[in-house]
N, CA and C atoms as an extended XYZ file, in Angstrom:
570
Properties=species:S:1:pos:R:3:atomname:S:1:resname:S:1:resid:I:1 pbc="F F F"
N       144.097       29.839      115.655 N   UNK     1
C       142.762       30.397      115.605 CA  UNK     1
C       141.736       29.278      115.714 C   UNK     1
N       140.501       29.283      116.534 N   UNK     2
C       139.225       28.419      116.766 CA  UNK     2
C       138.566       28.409      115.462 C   UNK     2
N       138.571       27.385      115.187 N   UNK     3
C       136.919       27.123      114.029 CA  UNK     3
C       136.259       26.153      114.666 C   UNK     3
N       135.222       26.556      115.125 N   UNK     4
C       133.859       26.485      115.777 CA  UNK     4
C       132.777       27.166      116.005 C   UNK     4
N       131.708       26.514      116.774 N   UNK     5
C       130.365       27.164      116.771 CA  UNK     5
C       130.091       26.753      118.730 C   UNK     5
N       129.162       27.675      118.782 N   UNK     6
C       128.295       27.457      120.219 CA  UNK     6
C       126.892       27.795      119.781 C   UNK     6
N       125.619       26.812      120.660 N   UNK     7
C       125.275       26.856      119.706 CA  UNK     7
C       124.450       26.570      121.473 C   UNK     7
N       123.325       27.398      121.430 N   UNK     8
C       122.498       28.055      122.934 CA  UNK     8
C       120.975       27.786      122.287 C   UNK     8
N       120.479       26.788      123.496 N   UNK     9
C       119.040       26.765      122.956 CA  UNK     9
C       118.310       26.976      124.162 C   UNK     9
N       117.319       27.698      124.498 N   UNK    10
C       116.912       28.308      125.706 CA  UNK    10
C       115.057       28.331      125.179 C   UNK    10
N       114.225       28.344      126.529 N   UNK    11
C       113.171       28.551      126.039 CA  UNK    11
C       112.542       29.775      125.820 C   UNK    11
N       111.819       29.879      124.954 N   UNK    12
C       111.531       30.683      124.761 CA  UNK    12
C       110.230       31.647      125.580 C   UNK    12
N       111.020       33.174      125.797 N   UNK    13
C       110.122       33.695      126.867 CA  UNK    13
C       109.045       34.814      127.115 C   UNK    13
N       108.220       34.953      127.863 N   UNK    14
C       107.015       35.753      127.280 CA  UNK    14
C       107.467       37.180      126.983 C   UNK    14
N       108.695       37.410      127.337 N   UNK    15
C       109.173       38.772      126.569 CA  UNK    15
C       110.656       38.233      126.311 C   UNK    15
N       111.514       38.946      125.282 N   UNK    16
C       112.787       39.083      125.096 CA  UNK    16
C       113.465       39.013      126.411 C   UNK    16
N       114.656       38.755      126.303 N   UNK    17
C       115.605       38.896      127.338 CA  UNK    17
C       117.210       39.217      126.605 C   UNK    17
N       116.944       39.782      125.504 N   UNK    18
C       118.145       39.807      124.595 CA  UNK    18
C       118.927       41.251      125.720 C   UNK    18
N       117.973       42.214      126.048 N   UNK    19
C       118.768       43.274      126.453 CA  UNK    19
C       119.537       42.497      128.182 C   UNK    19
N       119.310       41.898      128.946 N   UNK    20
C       119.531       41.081      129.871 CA  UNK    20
C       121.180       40.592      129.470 C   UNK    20
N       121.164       39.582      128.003 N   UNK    21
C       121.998       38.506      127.661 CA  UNK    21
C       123.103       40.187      127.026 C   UNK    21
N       122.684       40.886      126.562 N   UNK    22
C       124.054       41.848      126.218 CA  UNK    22
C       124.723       42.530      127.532 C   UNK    22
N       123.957       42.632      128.210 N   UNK    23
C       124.765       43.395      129.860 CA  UNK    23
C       125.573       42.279      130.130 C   UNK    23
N       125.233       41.052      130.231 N   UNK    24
C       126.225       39.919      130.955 CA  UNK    24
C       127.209       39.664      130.052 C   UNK    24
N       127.122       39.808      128.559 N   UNK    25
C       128.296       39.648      127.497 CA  UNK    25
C       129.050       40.881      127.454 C   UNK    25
N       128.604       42.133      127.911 N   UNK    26
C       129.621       43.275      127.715 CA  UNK    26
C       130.434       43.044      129.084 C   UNK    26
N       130.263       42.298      130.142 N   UNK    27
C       130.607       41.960      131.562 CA  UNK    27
C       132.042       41.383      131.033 C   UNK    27
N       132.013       40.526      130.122 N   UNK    28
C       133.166       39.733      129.299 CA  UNK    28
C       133.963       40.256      128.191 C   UNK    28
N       133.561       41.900      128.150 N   UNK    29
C       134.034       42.631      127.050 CA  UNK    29
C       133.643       42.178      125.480 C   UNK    29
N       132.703       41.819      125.474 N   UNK    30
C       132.128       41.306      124.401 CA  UNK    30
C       130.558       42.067      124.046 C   UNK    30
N       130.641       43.456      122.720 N   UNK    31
C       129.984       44.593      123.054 CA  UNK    31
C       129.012       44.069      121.783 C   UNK    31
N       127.753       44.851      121.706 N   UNK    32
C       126.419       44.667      120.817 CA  UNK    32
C       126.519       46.096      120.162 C   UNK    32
N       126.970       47.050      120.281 N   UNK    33
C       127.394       47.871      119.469 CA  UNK    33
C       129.129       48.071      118.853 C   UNK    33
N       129.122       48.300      117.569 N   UNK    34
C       130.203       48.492      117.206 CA  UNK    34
C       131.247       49.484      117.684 C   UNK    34
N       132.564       49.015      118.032 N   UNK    35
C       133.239       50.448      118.806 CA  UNK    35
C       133.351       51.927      118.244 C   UNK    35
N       133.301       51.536      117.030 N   UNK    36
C       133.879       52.725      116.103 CA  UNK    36
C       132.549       52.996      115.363 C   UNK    36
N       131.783       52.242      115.145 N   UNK    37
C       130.496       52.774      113.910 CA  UNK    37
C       129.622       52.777      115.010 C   UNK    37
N       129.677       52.817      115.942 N   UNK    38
C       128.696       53.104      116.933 CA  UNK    38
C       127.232       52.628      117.148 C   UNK    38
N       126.956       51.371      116.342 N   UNK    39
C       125.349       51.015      116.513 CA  UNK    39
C       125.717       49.474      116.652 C   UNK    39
N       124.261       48.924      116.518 N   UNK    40
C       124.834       47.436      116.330 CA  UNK    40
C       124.470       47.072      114.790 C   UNK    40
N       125.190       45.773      114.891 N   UNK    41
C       125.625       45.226      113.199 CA  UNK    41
C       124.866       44.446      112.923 C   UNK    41
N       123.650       44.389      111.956 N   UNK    42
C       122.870       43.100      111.746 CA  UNK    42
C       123.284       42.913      110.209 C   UNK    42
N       123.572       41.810      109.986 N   UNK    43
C       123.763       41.226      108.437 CA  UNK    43
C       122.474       41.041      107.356 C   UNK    43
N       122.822       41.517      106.449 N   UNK    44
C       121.084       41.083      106.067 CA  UNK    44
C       121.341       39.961      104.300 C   UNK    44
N       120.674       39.751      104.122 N   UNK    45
C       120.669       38.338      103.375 CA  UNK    45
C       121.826       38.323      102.415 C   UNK    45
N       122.684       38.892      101.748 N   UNK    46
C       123.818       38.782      100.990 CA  UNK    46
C       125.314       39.048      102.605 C   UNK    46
N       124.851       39.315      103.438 N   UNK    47
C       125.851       39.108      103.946 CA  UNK    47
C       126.188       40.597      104.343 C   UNK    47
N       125.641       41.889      104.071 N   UNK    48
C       126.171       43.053      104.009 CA  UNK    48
C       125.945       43.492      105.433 C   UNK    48
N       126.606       44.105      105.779 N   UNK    49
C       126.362       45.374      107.045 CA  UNK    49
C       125.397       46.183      107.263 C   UNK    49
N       124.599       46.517      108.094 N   UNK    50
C       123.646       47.135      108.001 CA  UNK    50
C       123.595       47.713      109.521 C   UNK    50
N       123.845       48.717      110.006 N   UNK    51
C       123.724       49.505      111.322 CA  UNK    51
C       122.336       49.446      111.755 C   UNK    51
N       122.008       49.323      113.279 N   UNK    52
C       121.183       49.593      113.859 CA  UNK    52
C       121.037       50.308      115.050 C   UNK    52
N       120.410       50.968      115.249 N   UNK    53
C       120.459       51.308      116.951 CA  UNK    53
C       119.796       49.765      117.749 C   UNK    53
N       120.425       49.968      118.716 N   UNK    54
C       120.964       48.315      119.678 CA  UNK    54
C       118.764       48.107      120.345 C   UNK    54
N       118.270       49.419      120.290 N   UNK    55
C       116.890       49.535      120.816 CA  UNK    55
C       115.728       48.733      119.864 C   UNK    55
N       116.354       49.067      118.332 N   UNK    56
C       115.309       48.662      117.519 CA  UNK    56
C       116.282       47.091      116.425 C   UNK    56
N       117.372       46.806      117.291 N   UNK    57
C       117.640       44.783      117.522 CA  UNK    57
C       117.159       44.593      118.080 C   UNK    57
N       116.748       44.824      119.394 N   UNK    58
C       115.953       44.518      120.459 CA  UNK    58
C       114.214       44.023      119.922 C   UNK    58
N       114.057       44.986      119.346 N   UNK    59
C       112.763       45.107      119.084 CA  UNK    59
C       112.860       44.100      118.379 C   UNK    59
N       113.690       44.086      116.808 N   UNK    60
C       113.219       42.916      116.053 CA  UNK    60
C       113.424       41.915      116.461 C   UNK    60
N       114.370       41.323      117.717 N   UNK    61
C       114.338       39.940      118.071 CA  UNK    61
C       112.871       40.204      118.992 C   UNK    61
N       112.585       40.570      119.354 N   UNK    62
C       111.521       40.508      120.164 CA  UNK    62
C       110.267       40.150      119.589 C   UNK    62
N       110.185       40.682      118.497 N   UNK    63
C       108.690       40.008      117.444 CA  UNK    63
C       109.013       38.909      117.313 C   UNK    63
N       110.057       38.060      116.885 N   UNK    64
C       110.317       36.235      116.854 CA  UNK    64
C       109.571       36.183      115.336 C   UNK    64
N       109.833       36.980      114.274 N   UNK    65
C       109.331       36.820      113.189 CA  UNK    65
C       109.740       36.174      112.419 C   UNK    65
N       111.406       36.311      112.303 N   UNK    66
C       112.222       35.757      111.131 CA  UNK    66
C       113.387       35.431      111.659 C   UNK    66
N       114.475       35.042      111.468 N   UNK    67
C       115.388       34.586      111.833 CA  UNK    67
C       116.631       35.832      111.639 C   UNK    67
N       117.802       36.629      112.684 N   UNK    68
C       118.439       37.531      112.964 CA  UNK    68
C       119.588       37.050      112.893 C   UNK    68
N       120.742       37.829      112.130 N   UNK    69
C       122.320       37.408      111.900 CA  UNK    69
C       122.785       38.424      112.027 C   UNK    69
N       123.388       38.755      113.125 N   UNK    70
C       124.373       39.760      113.718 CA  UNK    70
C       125.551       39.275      114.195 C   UNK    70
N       125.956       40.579      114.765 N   UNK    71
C       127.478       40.799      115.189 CA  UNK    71
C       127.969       41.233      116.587 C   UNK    71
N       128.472       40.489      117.722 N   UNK    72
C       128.887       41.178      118.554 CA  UNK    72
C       130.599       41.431      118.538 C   UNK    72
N       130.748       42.337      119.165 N   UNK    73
C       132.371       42.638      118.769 CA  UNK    73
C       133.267       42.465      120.134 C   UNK    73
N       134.040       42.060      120.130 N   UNK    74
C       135.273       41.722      121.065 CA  UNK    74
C       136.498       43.460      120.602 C   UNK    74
N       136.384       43.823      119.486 N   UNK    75
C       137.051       44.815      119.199 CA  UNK    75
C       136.735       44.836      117.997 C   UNK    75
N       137.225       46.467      117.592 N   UNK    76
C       136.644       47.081      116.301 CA  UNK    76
C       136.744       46.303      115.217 C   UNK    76
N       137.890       45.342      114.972 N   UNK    77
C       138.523       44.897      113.923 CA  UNK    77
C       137.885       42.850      114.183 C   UNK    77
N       137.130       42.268      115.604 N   UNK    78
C       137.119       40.991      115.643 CA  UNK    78
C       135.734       40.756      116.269 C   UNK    78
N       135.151       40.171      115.481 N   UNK    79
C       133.434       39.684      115.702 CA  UNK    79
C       132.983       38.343      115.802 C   UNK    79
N       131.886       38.272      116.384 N   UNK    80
C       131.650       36.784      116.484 CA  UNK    80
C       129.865       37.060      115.814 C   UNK    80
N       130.064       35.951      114.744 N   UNK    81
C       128.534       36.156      114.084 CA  UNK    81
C       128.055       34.996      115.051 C   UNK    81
N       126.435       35.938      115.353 N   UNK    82
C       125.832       34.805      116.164 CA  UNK    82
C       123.991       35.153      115.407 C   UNK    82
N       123.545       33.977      114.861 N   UNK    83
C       122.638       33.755      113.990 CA  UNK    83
C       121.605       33.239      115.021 C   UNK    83
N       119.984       34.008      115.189 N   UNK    84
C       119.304       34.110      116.490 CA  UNK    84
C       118.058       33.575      115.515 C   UNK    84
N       117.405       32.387      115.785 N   UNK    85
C       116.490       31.728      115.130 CA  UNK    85
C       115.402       31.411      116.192 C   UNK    85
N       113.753       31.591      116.074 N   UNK    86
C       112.926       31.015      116.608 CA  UNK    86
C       112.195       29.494      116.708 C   UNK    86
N       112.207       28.902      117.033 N   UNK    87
C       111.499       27.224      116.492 CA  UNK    87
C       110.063       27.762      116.935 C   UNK    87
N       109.589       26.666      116.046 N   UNK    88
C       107.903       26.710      116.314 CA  UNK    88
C       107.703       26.140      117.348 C   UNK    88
N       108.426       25.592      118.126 N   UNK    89
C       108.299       24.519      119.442 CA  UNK    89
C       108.383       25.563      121.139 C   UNK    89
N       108.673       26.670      120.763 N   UNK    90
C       109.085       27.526      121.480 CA  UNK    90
C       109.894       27.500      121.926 C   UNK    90
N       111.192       27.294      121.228 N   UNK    91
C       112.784       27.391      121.505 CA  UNK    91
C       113.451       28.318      121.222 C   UNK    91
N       113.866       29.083      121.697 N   UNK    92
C       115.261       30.012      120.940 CA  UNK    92
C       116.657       29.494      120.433 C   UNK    92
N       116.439       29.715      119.472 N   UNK    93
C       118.321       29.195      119.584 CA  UNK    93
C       119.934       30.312      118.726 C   UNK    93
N       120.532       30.354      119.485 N   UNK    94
C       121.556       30.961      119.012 CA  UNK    94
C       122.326       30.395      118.783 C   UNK    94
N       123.303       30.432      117.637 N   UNK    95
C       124.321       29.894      116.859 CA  UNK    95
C       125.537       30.888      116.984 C   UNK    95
N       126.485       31.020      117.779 N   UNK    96
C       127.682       31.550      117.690 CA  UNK    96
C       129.101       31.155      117.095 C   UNK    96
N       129.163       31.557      115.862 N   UNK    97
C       130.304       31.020      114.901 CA  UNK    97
C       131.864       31.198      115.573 C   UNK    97
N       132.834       30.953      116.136 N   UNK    98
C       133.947       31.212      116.661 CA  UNK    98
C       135.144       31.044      115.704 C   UNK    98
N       134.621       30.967      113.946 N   UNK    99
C       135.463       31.045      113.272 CA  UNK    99
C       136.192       32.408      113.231 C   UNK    99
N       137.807       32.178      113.094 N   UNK   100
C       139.034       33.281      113.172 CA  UNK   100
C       139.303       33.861      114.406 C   UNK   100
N       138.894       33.267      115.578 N   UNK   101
C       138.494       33.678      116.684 CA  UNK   101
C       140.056       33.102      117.433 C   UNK   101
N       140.913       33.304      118.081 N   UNK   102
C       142.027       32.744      118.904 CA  UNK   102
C       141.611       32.577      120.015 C   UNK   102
N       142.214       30.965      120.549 N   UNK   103
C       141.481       30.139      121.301 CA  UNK   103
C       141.046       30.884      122.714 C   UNK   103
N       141.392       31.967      123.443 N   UNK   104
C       141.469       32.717      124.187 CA  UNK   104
C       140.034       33.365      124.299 C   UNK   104
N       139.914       34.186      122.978 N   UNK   105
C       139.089       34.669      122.220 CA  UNK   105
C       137.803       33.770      122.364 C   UNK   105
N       137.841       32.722      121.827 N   UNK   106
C       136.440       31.831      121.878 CA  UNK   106
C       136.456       31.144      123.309 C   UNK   106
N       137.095       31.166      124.322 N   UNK   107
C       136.670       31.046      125.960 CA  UNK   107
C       136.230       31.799      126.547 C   UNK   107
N       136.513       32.940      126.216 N   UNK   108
C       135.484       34.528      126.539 CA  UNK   108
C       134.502       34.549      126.195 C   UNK   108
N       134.167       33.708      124.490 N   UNK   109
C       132.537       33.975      124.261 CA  UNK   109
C       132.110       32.562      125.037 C   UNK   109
N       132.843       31.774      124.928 N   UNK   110
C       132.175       30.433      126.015 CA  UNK   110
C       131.374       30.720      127.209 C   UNK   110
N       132.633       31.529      128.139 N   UNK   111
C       132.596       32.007      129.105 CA  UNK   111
C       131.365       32.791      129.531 C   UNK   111
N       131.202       33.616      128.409 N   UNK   112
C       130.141       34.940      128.522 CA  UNK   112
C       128.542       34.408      128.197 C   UNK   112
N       128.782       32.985      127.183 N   UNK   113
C       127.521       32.030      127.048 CA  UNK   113
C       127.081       31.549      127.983 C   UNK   113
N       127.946       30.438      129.049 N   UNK   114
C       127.423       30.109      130.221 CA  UNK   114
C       127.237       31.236      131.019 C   UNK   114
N       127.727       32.038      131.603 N   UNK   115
C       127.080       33.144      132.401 CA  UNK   115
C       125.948       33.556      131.718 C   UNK   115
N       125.529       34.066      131.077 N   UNK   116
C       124.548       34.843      130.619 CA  UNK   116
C       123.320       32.919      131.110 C   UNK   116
N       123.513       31.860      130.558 N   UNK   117
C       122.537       31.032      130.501 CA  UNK   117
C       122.290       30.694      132.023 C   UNK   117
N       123.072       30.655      132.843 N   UNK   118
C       122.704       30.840      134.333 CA  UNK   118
C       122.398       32.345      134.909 C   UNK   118
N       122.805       33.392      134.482 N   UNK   119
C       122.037       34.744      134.984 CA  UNK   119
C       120.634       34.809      134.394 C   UNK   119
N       119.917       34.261      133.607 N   UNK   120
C       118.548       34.482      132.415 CA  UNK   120
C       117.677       33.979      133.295 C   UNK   120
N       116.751       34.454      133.527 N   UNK   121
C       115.218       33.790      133.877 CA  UNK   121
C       114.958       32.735      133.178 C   UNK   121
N       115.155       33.078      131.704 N   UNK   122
C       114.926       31.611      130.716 CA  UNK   122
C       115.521       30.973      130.743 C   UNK   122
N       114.620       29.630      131.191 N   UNK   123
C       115.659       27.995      131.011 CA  UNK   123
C       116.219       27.920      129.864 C   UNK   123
N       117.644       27.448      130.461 N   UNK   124
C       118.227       26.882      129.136 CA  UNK   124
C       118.204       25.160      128.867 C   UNK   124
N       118.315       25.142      127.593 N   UNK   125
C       118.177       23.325      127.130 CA  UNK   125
C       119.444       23.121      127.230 C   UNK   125
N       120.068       23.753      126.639 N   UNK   126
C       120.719       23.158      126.242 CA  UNK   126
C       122.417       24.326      125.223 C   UNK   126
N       123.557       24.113      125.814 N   UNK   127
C       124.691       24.687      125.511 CA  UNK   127
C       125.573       23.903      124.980 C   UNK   127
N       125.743       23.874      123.384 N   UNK   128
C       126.871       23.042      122.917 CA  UNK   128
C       127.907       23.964      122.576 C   UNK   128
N       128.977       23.492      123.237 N   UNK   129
C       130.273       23.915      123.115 CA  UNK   129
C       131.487       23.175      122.301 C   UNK   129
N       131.510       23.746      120.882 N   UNK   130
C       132.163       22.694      119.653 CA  UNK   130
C       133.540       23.386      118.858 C   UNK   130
N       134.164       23.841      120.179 N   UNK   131
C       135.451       24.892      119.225 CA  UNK   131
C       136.607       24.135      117.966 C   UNK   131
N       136.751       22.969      117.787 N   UNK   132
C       136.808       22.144      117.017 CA  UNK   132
C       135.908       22.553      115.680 C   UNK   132
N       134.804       22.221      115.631 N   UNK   133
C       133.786       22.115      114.742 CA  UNK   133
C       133.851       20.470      114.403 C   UNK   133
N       133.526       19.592      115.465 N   UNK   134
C       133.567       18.282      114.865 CA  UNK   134
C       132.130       17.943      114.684 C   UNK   134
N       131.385       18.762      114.897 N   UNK   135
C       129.975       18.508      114.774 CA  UNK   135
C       129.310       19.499      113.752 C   UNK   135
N       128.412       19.188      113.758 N   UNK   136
C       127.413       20.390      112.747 CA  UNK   136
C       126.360       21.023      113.920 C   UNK   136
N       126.341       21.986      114.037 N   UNK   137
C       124.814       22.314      115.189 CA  UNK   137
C       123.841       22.711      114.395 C   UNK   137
N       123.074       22.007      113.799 N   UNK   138
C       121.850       21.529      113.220 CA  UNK   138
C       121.795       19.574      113.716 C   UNK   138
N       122.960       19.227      113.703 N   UNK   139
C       122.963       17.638      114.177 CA  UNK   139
C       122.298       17.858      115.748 C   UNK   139
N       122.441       18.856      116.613 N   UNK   140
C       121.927       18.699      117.778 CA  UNK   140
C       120.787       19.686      118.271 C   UNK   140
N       120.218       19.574      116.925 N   UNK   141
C       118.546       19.692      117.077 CA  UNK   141
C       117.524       18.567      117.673 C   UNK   141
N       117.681       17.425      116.642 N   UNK   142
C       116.696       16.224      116.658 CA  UNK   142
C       117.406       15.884      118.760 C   UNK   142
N       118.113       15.613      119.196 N   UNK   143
C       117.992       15.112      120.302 CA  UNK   143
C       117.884       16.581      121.344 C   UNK   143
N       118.016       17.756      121.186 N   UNK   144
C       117.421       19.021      122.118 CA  UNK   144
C       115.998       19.268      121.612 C   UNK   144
N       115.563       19.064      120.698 N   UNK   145
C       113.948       19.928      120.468 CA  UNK   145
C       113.120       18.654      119.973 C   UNK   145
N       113.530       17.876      120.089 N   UNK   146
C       112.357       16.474      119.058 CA  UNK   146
C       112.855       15.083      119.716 C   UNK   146
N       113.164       15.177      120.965 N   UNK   147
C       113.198       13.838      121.309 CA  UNK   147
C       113.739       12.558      120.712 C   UNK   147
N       114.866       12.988      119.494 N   UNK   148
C       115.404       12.043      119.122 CA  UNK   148
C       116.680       11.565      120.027 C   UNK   148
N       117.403       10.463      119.486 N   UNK   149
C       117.564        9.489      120.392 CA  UNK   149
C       119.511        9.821      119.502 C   UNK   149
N       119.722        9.999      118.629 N   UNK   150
C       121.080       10.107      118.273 CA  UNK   150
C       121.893       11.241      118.422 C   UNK   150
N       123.095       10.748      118.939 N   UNK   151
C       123.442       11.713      119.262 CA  UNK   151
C       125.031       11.785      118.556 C   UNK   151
N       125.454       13.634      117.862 N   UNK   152
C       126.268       13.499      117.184 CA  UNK   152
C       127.886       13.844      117.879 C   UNK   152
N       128.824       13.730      117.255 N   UNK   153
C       130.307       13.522      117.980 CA  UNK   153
C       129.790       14.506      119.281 C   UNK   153
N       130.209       13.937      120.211 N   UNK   154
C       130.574       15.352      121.144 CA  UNK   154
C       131.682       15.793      121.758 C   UNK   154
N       131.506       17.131      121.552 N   UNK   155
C       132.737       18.198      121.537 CA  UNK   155
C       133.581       18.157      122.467 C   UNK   155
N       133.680       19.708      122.915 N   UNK   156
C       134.343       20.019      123.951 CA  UNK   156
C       133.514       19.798      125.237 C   UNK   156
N       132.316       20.621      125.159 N   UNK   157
C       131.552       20.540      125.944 CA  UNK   157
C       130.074       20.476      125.635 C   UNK   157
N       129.233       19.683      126.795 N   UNK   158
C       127.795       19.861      126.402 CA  UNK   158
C       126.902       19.836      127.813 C   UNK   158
N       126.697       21.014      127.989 N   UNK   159
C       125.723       21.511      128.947 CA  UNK   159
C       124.046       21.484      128.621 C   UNK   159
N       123.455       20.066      128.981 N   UNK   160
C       122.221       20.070      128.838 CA  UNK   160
C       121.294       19.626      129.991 C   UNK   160
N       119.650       19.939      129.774 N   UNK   161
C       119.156       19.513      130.561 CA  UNK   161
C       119.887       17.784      131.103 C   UNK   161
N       118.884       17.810      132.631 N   UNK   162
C       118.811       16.354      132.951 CA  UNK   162
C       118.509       15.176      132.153 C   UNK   162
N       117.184       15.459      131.777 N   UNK   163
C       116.805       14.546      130.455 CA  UNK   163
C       117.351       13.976      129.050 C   UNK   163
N       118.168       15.217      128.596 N   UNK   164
C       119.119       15.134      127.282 CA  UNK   164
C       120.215       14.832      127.972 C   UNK   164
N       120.312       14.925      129.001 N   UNK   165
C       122.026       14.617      129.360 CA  UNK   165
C       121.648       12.470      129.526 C   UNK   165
N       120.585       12.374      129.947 N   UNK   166
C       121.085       10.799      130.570 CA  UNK   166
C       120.802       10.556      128.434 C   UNK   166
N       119.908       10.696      128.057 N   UNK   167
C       119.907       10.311      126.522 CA  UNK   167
C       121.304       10.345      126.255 C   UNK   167
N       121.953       11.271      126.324 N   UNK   168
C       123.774       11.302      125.693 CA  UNK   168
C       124.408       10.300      126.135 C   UNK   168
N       124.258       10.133      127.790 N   UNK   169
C       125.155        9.109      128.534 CA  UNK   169
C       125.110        7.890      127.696 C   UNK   169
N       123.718        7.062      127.762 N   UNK   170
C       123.318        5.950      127.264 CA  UNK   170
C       124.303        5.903      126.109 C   UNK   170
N       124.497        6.605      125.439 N   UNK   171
C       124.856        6.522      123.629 CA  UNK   171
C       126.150        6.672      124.004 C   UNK   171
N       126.966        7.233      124.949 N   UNK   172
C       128.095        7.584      125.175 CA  UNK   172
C       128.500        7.565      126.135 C   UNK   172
N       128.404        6.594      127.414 N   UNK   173
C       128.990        6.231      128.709 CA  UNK   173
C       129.993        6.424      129.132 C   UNK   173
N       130.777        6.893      127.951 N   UNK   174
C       132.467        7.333      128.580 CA  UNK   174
C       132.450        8.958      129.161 C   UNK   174
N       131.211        9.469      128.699 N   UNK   175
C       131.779       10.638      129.315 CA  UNK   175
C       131.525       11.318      130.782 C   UNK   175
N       132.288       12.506      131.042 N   UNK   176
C       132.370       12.866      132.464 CA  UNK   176
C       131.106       13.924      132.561 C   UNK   176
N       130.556       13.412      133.874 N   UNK   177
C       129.180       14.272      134.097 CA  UNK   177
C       129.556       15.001      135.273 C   UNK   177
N       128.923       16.345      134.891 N   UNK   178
C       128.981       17.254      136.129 CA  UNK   178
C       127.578       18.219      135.955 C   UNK   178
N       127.217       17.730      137.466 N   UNK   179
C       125.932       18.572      137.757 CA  UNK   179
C       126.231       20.012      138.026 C   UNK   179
N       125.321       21.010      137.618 N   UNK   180
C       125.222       22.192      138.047 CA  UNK   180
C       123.676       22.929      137.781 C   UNK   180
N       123.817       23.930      138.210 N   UNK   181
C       122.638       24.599      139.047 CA  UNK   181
C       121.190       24.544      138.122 C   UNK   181
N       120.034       24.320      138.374 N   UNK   182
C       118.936       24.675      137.759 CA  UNK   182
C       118.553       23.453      136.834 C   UNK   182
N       118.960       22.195      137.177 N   UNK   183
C       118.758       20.608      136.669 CA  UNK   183
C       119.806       20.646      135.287 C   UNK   183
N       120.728       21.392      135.153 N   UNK   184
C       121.557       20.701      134.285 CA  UNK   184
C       122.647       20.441      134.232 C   UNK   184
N       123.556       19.885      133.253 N   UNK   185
C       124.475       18.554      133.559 CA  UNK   185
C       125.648       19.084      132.201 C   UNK   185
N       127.100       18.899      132.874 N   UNK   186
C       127.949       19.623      131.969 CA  UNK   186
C       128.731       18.121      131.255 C   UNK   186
N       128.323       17.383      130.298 N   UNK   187
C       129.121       16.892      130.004 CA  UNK   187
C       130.790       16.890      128.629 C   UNK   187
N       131.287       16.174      129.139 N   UNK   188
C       132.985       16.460      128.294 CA  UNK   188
C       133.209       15.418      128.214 C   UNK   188
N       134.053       15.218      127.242 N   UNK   189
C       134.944       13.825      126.938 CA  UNK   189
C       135.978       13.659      128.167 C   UNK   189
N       136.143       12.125      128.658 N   UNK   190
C       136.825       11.695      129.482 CA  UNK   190
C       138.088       12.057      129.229 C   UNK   190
């Protein structure tokens, strides 16, 4: 089983695009409503379950008021919590936990992350891919949203702009760069 996180920072855009990012994740069988309880799952501060209709998640990510911890489901019984936070900088960022997840399992939500970040109108910054968990994703804030200069272990993968990608190189020259579409740069350990 994966213990890890992905961890999607995109800018933020003059409307939602959450209903956009669930069509391209159900593409990967990876659904925003529950199979069996039939709505979607938002967690609310102790951690509990709380049903919604998938129209009025929409809505509340769309105000950018407070910070959103839900559930998308791979199947009735296996979820991936993904924790949807606003920055004051105008960033979005999503946190997708891939804990209990079998490694299979967390390449599908990989999978369904990069697609969705190349199908979006909204630029993305930045895609850390950490199925390990050798990192913390709060460590790769200061060099995606604040121009800092350190940079922490890197993972499996790290799909970032041009700009954050040569910052990584510098600090970490061993690794393998690969360009792709819309100025950003997939880097991996050699």
């Amino acid at each position: 089983m994966s213990d890890g996180f992905i961890r999607w920072y995109r800018e933020s855009a003059a409307t939602s695009v959450f209903a956009e990012q669930a069509e391209v994740f159900e593409k990967y069988g990876i659904m925003l409503r529950h199979p069996v309880r039939g709505a979607a799952v938002v967690l609310d501060v102790e951690g509990d379950d709380v049903l919604v209709p998938e129209e009025e998640l929409g809505r509340l990510l769309g105000l950018r008021i407070a910070p959103v911890t839900m559930n998308w489901w791979l199947s009735a019984d296996t979820d991936v919590t993904d924790q949807y936070v606003y920055e004051p900088l105008g960033c979005e960022i999503q946190t997708l936990w891939l804990d209990g997840l079998y490694p299979d399992e967390a390449r599908r939500v990989e999978a369904a992350v990069v697609a969705a970040a190349a199908a979006l109108d909204v630029p993305t910054r930045a895609v850390i891919v950490d199925r390990r968990g050798v990192s913390d994703p709060d460590d790769w804030d200061p060099i995606t949203l604040y121009d800092g200069e350190e940079v922490p272990p890197v993972p499996d993968s790290v799909i970032v702009q041009g700009r954050i990608a040569e910052k990584i190189l510098r600090a970490a020259p061993h690794l393998a760069s690969q360009d792709l579409p819309d100025g950003l740069r997939r880097l991996t350990p050699a």
